[in-house]
C-alpha positions as CSV (number, residue, x, y, z in Angstrom):
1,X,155.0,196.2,112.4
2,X,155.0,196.6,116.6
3,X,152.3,198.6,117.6
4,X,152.4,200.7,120.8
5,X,149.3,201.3,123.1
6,X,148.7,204.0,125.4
7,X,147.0,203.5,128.8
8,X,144.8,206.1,127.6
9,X,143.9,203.5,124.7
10,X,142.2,201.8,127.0
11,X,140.1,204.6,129.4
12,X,136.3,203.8,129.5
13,X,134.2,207.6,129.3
14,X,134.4,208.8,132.7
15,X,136.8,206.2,133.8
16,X,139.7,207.6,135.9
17,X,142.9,205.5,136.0
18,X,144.2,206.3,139.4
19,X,141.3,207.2,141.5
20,X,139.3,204.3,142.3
21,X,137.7,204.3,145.8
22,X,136.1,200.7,147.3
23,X,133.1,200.9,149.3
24,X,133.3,197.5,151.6
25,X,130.5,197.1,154.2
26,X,131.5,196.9,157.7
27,X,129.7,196.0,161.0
28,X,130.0,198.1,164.1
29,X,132.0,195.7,165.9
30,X,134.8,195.6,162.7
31,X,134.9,199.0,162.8
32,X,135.6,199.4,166.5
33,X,138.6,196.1,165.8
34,X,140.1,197.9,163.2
35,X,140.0,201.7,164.9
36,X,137.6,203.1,162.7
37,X,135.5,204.6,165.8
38,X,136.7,205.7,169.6
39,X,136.2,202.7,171.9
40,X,134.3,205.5,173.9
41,X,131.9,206.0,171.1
42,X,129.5,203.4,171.5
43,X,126.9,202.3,168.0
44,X,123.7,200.2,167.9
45,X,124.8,196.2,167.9
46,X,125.2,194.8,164.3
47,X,125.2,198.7,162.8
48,X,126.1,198.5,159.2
49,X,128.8,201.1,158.2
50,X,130.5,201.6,154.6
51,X,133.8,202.4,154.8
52,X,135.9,204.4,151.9
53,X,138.9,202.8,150.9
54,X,141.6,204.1,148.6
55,X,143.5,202.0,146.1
56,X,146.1,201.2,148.4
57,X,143.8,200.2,150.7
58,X,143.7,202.9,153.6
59,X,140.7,205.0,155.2
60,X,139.3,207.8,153.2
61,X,136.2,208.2,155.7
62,X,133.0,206.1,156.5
63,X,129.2,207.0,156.7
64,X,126.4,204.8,157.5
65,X,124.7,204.9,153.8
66,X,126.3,203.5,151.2
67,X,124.3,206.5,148.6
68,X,126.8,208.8,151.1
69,X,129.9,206.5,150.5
70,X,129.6,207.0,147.0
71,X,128.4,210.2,146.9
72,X,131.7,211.2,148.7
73,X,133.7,209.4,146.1
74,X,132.3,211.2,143.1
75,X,132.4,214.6,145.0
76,X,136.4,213.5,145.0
77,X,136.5,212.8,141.5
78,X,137.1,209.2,142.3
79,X,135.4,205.9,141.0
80,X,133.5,204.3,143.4
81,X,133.5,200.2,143.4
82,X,131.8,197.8,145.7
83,X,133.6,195.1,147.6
84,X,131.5,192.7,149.2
């Protein structure tokens, strides 16, 4: 006898496939590299920012507290995960 699973099989309760965010920690400096912020906009040396990431890996928005970050992500009805 085969047996056939559904992805839903496998949901955890209030896990939704599809719509994970990634919170990653980035310094000021990063964020100016990677065009996050202005290079007219100028932040305090070593500034830590967290950065919302979708699954494919592009900027949903950034904050500087990671309790914003992920409060942004639930608003969305996303899953928030860290990435170090």
């Amino acid at each position: 006898m085969t047996e056939r699973f559904e992805s839903d099989d496998f949901e955890e309760p209030g896990f939704l496939a599809g719509r994970i965010a990634y919170i990653k920690p980035t310094g000021s400096d990063e964020a100016h590299r990677l065009g996050l912020i202005p290079a007219n906009i100028d932040l305090p040396a070593g500034m830590k920012l967290y950065v919302l990431h979708a699954e494919d890996g592009s900027v949903l928005g950034f904050t500087d507290g990671y309790a914003s970050a992920y409060g942004a992500a639930v608003q969305n009805e996303l899953t928030p995960v860290s990435v170090h």
